[in-house]
N, C-alpha and C positions, 0 to 999 in steps of 0.2 A: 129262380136261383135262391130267394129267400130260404132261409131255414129257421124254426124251432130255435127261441132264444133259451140258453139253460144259465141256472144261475145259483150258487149252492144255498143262497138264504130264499130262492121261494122259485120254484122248478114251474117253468111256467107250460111246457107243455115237453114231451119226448122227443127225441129228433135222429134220425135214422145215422150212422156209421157208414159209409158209402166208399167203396174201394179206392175211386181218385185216383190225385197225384200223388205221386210218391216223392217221401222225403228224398236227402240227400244216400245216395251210396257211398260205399266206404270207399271208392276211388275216387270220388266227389268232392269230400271230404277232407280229404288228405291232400289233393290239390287248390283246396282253400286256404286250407292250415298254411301250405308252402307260399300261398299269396300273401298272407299277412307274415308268416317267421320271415321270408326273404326282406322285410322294411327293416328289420334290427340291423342296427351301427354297432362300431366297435364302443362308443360310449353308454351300450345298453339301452340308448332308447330305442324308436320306430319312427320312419320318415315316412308321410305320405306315399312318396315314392323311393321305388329301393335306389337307393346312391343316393338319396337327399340328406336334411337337414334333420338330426331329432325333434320330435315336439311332442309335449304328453298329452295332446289330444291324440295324437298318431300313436300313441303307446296306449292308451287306454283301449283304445278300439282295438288294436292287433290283437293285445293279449285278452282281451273277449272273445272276440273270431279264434281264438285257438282255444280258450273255454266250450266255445258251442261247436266245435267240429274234434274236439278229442287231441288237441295236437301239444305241441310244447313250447315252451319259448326256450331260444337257441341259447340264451346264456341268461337264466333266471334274476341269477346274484347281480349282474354286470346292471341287470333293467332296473333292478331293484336301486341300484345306489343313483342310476339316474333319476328314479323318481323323485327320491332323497334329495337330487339335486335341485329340483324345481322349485322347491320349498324356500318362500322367505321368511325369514325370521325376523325381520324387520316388522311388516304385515301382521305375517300368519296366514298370507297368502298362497298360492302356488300360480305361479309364473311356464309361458310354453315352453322357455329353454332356461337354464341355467342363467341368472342374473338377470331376468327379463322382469316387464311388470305385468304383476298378478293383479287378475279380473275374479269374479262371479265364477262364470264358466269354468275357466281354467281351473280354479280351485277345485270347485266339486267334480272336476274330471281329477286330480288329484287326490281324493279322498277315495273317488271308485277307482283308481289304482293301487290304492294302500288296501284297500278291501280285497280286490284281486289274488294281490301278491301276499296277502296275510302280513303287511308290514304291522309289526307292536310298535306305536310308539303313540301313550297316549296325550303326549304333550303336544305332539306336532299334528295330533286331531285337534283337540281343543281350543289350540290355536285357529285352528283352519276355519273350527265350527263359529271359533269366536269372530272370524272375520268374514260368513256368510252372514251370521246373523245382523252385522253393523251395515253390510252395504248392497243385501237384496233388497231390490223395489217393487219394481214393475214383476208382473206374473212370470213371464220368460225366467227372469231370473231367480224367483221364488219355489219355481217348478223344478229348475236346475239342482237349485242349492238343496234342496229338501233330498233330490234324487243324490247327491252325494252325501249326504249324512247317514242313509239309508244303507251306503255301501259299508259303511265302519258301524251301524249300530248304534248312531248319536242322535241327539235329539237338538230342541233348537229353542230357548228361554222364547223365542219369538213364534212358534206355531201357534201358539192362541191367537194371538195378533193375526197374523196369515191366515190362519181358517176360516175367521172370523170376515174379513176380507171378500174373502173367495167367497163364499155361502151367501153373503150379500149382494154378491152379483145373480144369482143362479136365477134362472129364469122361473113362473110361476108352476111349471110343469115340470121341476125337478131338473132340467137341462140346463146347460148354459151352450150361450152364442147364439146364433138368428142362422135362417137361409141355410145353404147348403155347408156352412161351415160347423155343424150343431152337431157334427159326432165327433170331429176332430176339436171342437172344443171342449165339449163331454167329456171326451177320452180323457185329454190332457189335464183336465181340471179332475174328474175323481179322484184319477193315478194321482197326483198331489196329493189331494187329501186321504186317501188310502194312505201315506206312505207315511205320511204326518200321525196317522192311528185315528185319523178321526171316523167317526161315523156317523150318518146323515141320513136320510127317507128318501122314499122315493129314487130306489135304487134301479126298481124296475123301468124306471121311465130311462133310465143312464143305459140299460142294456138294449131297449128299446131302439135308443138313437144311434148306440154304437154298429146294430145289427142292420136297420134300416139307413145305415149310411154306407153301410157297404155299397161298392159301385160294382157293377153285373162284371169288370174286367176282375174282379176280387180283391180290388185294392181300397185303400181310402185318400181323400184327397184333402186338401186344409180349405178349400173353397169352392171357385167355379172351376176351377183348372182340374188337368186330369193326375190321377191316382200318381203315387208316390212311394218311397220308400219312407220316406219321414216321418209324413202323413198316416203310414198305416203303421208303424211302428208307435207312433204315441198315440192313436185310438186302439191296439191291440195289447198297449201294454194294461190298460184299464180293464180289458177285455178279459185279457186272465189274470188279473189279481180278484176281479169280480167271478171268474168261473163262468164269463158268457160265453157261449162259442155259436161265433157266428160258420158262414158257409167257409170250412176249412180247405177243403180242394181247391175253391175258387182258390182263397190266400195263398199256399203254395204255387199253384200256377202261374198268380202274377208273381210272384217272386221270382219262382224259374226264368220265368220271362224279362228278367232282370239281372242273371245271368250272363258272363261273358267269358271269352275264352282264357284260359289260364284261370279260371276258380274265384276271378273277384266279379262283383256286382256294382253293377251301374245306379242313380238313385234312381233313376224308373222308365220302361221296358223302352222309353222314345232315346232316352240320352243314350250313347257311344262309349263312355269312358268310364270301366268300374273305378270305386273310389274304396277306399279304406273306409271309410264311416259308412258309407252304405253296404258296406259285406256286412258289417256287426250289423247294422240293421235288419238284412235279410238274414243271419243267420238264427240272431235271436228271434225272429218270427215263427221260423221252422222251428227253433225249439221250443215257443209258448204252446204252436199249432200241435207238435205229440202230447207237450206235456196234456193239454187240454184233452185228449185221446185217451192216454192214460198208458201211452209210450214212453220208452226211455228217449233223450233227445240224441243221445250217442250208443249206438250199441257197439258194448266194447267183445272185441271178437280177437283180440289177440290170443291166443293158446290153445284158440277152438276153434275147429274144425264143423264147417256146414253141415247139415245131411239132408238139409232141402234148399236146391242151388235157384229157386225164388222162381223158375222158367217151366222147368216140368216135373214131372214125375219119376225121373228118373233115379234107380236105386232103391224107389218104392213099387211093395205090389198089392191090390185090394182092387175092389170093386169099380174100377174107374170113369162110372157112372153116373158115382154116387160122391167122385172124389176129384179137383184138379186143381191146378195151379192158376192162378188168377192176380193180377198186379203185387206181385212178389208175394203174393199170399198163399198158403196149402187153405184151400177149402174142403170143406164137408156138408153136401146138403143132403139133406134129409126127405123125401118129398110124405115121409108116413113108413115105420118100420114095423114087422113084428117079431125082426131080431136084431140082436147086435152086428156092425157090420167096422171093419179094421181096416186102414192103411198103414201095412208095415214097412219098417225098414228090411231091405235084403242082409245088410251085416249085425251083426249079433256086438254085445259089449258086455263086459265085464265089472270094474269097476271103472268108475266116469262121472263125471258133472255134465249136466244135461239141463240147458235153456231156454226159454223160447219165450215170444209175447202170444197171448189169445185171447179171443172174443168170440163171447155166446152171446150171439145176434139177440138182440134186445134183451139180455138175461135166461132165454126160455130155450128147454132139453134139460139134455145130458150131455157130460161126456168125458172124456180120460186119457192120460196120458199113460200106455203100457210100457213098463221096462223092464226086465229081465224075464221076459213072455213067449210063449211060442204058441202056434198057431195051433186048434186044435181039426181034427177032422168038422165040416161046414164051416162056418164063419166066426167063429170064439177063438178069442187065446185064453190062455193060462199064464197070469203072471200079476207080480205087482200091478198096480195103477193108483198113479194122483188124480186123484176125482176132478171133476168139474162139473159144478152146477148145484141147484138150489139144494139144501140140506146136507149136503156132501164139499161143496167147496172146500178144498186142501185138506181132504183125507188123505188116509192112505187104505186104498181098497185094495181086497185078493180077488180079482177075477179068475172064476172056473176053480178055482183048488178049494180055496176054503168059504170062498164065497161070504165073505163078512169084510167089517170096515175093520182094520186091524190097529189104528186110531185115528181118532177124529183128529181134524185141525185143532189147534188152540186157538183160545177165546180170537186174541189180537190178530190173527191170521183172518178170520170171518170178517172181523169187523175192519179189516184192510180190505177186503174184495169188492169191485168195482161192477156188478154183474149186469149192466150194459155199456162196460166202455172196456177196454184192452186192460189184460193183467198181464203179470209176468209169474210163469213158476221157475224154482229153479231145484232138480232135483240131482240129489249128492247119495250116491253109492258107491261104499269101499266096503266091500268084507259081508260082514252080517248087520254092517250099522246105517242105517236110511235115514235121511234126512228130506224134508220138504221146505221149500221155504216161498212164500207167496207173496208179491209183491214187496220183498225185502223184509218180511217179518216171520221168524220160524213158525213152522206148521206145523209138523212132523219130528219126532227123533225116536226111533224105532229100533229095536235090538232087535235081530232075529233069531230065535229060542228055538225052533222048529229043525230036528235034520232031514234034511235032504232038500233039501230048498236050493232052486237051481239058482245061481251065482253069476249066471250069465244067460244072453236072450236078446233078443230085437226090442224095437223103442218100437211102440205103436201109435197111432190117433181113433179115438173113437167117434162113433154115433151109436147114441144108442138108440134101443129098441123105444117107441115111441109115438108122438104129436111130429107130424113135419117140423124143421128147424135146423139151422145152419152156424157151424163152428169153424172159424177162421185162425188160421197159427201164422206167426211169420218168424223169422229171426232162429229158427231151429236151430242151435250150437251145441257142440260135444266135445270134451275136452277127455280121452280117454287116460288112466290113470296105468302106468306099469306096474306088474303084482310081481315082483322078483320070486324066484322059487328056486331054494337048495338042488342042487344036481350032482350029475359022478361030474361033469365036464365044465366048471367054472370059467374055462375061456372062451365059449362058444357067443357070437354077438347076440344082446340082449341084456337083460337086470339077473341079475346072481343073487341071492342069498347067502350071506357067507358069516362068518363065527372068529371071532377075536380068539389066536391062538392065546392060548394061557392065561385067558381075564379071568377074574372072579369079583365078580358075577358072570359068568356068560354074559359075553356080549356079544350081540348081531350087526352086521349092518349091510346095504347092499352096494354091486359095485355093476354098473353099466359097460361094457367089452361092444365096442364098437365094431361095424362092417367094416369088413377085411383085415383084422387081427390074426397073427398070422404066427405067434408067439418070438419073431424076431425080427420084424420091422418095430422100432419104439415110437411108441403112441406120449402125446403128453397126458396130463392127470388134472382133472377138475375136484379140486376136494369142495362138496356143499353140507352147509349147516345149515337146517333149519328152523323155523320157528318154534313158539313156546307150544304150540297148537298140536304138534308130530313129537312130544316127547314121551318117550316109554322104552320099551324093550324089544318089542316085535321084529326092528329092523327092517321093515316093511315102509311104513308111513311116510318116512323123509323120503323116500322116492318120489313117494304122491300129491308132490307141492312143491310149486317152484319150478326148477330147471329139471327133476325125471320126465314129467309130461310134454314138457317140450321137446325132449328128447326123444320120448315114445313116438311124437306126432310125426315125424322126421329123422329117424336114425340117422340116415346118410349123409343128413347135414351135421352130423355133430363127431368128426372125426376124433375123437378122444375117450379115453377111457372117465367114470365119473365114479367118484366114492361117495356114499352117503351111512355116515354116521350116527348114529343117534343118542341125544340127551336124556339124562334123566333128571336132571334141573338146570343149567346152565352152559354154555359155552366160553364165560371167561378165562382169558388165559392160565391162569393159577386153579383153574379146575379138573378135579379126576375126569368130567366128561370131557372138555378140551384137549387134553392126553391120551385117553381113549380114540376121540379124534385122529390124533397125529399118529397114534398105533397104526391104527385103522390104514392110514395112508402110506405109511411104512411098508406094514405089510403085501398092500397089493404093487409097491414099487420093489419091491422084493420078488414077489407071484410073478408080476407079470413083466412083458418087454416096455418098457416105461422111457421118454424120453427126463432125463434128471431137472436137464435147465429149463423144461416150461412145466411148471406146475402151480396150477392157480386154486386162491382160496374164494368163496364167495358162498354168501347167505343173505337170507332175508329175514328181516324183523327179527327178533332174538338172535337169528343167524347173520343177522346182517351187522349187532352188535359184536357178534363174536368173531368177525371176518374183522371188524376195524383191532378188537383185541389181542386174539392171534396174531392177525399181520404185524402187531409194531409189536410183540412178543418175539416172533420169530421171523421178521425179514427177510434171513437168508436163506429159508426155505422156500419163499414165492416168486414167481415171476412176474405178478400180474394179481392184484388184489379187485372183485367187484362185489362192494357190499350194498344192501339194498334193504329202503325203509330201516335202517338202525343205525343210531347215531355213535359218531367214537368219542373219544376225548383230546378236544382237539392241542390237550400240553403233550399229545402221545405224536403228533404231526412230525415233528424231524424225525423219528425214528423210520419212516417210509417216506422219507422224502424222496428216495431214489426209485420208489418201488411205483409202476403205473397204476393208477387207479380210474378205473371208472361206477361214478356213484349214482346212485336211479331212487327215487322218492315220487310221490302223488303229491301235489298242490294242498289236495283233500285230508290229506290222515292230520294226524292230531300232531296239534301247536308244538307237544315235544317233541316229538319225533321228527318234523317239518325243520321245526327250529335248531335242532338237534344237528340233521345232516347238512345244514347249512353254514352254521358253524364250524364243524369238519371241514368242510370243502373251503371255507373260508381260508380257515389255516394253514392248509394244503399250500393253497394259493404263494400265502405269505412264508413261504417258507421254500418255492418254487418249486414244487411236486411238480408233477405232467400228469395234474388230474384232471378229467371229465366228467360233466355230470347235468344230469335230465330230471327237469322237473314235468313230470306229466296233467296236464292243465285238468282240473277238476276229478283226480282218480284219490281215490281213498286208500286204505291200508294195503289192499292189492295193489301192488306196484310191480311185481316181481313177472307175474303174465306179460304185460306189456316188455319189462326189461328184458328178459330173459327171448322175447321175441325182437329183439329191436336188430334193427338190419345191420351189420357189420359187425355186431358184439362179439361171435363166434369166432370172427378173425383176428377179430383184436385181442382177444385173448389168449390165442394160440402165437401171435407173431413177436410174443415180446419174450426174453430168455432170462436166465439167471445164471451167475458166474458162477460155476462149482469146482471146488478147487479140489 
């Protein structure tokens, strides 16, 4: 079972990628998340068990478990002021409930929920930091208190002292602890001093003991007894902040194995009863074990659509010899080519965002991802491809047409590449304009000059001609984009093109006509604004982000007609484009059969600013306000206090913006709106996929009316 210790400051030998367990599925997932959101009380904390008592150990831990599995926490704000409430000021402590007394523990469970929740306040850190430093002793509690400092960014006037401490125990071979408790001591004593910034020798003998204390069930144990949740969670926290990776299939196995029904986890695979602290322990295991891969720990798949359904082959056609499905993976092997050989897709795309994770087994080949390609007579396509593989990593190659690199990757794009452990690409095509981007850093941004360059075409995978070798994809996502286009018949269902009677400047924008429009049944009206990202003239773009794609994915589900507008600097109410906006929607409530009383406004990021500014501008023309990622002003709050709102943000996007819609929603509150609002646990400025996918949104949008007189 042993494997090949790695380790980033001195690689001690290579160690093979091996199919294994597989992480969590997205239905997995999601029934974790619901194990830990079901503990929130109506006082915002989290009870060990749901209908118990709040405690902020039980809140720390849920809203981790909903950090590592993608989920939400059911009432952001409500948790937040409970964590507020734990806090003594007396101290500088934090207490398990409201007026309780604060310990060690408690506290720095209290600072890694401020970290969490992105709470600002730096006095009631400094306090807290002030009152680990005065009353850690003993290691337990030194390990603790460090690990909550670590969540806020703080440091501690006493880690000299502490480091100092610790290294003086360490045994003469770099280890600490005796007998079979030597990795779990290890573990837990590096992770400290990692965490404290220290650094120390003899690191390789820490990866050593962390790897050979693995136990053959793939867990780690604190002594003689057998493996644990606990246990492997503080020798695996050491494990990746060092970059060791011990046998990773094992670990998820015994995890799994630790697993119980309803999505929570027991502390190890003998006990019966999952617990709240032991899900975050398995789930942050799962997520150190991708990261260590060089996986995302959550793939977010909201807005996109599979094209390899993890099982087989299906919808694909190529060589299937040479190609198959393997523990949710698309494999490619290679046994020695002296041509190029393609798995395609059978449907064709146009403009689309296109994702996926991959691995070129140990580094060595080729190989490529074809997109807008078709197949030529024998085994070549013709079309784009994002390279793969040594010299070529995140180009962008023309296969079969022009047969050149049409640009190389940027510098940062290469020196992000991982070339034996999993990358991620993610390729963006709208129009003539290509984007590459490779492990989250851009590659690629390509103008197409060239006419007659086909616009559309299958996704491929390659092997190329070659040395035998093997390329593995998994997580294949497409999120197809709608290209609205002028026509004689603007009511026909689909994206429209359509031209502001009497603007000057010409202005475009497009409008969505829904399945089964019939020009006298009355549909309601979605008006979207959005971001700073889609502003120009085209009238195209704003379709292609946000709520068109989601619409595209699923017409049927989206029984209403949608306007999409477009800025040429702003969306505030006192703006010509704001105006233009409300033409915009005039005009097709005019055009077409339009219900008056549901008409809803919603945008994101810039759009989502302009949704909170139009809404308390004009009131009485919405039913139903849903802004998303942009924040309003929250002295504009009574002007929509009648009007429903539901508001969607990432935990992840930036301090204003975060801070921003919280404040909003706050006001709402206090001024007794009947608002709603979702903070999505670790999602960044993309908020809007997730929203615009979020289950019951569509209804809710449509069932609320406006009094038209």
């Amino acid at each position: 079972m042993r494997r090949a210790v790695v380790v980033a400051f001195a690689i001690l030998l290579s160690f093979p990628i091996t199919a294994g367990a597989r992480s969590l599925d997205a239905s997995q997932r999601r029934e974790t998340a619901q194990f830990a959101a079901d503990r929130q009380n109506p006082d915002g904390g989290f009870a060990a068990e749901p209908g118990g008592s709040s405690a902020l150990g039980a809140t720390t831990a849920s809203i981790r478990v909903l950090l590592d599995t993608g989920g939400s926490i059911p009432d952001a704000l409500r948790c937040i002021d409970f964590v507020r409430s734990c806090f003594d000021p007396e101290t500088g402590g934090f207490s398990q409930v409201p007026g309780g007394e604060p310990d060690v523990g408690t506290t720095a469970s209290g600072l890694m929920a401020m970290g969490e929740l992105r709470i600002a306040d730096p006095e009631v850190v400094a306090r807290a930091i002030g009152y680990l430093s005065e009353n850690a002793s003993s290691f337990p509690e030194i390990r603790i208190a460090v690990a909550g400092m670590e969540a806020v960014g703080a440091t501690s006037p006493k880690f000299s002292e502490w480091s100092s401490t610790i290294l003086g125990e360490r045994n003469p071979d770099g280890t600490w602890g005796s007998g079979p408790s030597v990795a779990f001591d290890t573990g837990g004593t590096a992770a400290a001093l990692l965490r404290m910034g220290v650094e120390f020798d003899r690191k390789d003998a820490v990866a050593e003991a962390i790897v050979s204390g693995q136990r053959e069930d793939g867990g780690w144990a604190s002594g003689e007894g057998d493996s644990d949740l606990s246990a492997s969670y503080r020798t695996m926290r050491a494990a990746y902040m060092l970059r060791v990776i011990p046998d990773l299939d094992a670990l998820r196995g015994f995890v799994s194995r630790c697993r119980r029904d309803g999505g929570g986890y027991a502390p190890s695979p003998n006990a019966q009863d999952p617990t709240i602290g032991a899900t975050y322990m398995a789930t942050i295991l799962l997520r150190w074990a991708a990261l260590l891969e060089g996986l995302p720990p959550v793939v977010e798949s909201a807005g996109f659509t599979p094209v390899f359904n993890g099982e087989d082959l299906s919808g694909w056609e190529g060589d299937r010899s040479l190609w198959s499905a393997r523990d949710g993976m698309l494999v490619g092997s290679s046994p020695g080519l002296d041509h190029n050989e393609f798995l395609a897709t059978e449907g064709r795309f146009s403009d689309f965002i296109f994702k996926c994770s991959f691995l070129l087994l140990n580094g060595e080949g080729n190989s490529g991802i074809q997109f807008r390609s078709e197949r030529l007579p024998g085994t070549e396509m013709i079309g784009y491809q994002a390279d793969i593989g040594e010299n070529y990593w995140g180009a962008l190659y023309d296969e079969s047409r022009r047969n050149r690199v049409l640009e190389p990757a940027s510098d940062r794009a290469r020196e992000a590449v991982r070339p034996d452990r999993w990358n991620q690409y993610v390729i963006r095509a709208i129009g003539d304009d290509i984007r590459l981007t490779l492990n989250g850093v851009p590659s690629v941004a390509y103008t197409e000059t060239e006419p007659g360059i086909a616009e559309t075409g299958r996704l491929a995978v390659q092997l190329h001609a070659g040395p035998a070798m093997e390329i593995r994809f998994k997580d294949l996502l497409v999120q197809t984009l709608p290209r609205p286009v002028s026509d004689a018949d603007p009511t026909t269902p689909g994206f429209h093109l359509r031209t502001l009677r009497g603007a000057e400047p010409e202005d475009r924008y497009s409008v969505f006509v829904p399945e089964g429009y019939d020009g006298q049944t009355r549909f309601p009206v979605v008006l979207f604004l959005h971001g700073s990202g889609e502003r120009g003239d085209d009238g195209i773009l704003p379709s292609q982000v946000g709520l068109g794609p989601i619409i595209a994915a699923d017409p049927s589900a989206h029984p209403y007609l949608a306007v999409f507008p477009q800025a040429r600097e702003t969306w505030s109410a006192d703006s010509q484009d704001a105006r233009r906006a409300l033409a915009a929607l005039d005009e097709v409530m005019a055009d077409y059969a339009v219900d008056p009383t549901r008409v809803v406004l919603t945008g994101l990021s810039m759009g989502g600013m302009g949704t909170w500014s139009i809404g308390s501008a004009h009131p009485e023309r919405f039913s139903a306000l849903v802004p998303i990622c942009g924040p309003g002003d929250p002295d504009r709050a009574e002007a929509i206090r009648t009007l429903p709102v539901w508001g969607f943000v990432g935990d992840g996007d930036s301090a204003r913006i975060l801070s921003g819609m919280r404040a909003m929603v706050r006001a709402l509150r206090e001024v007794g709106a009947p608002v709603r609002y979702i903070e999505y646990r670790g999602v960044g400025h993309n908020s809007w996929d997730r929203a615009y996918s979020e289950p019951g949104l569509v209804d809710w949008m449509l069932s609320h009316h406006r009094v038209v007189e």
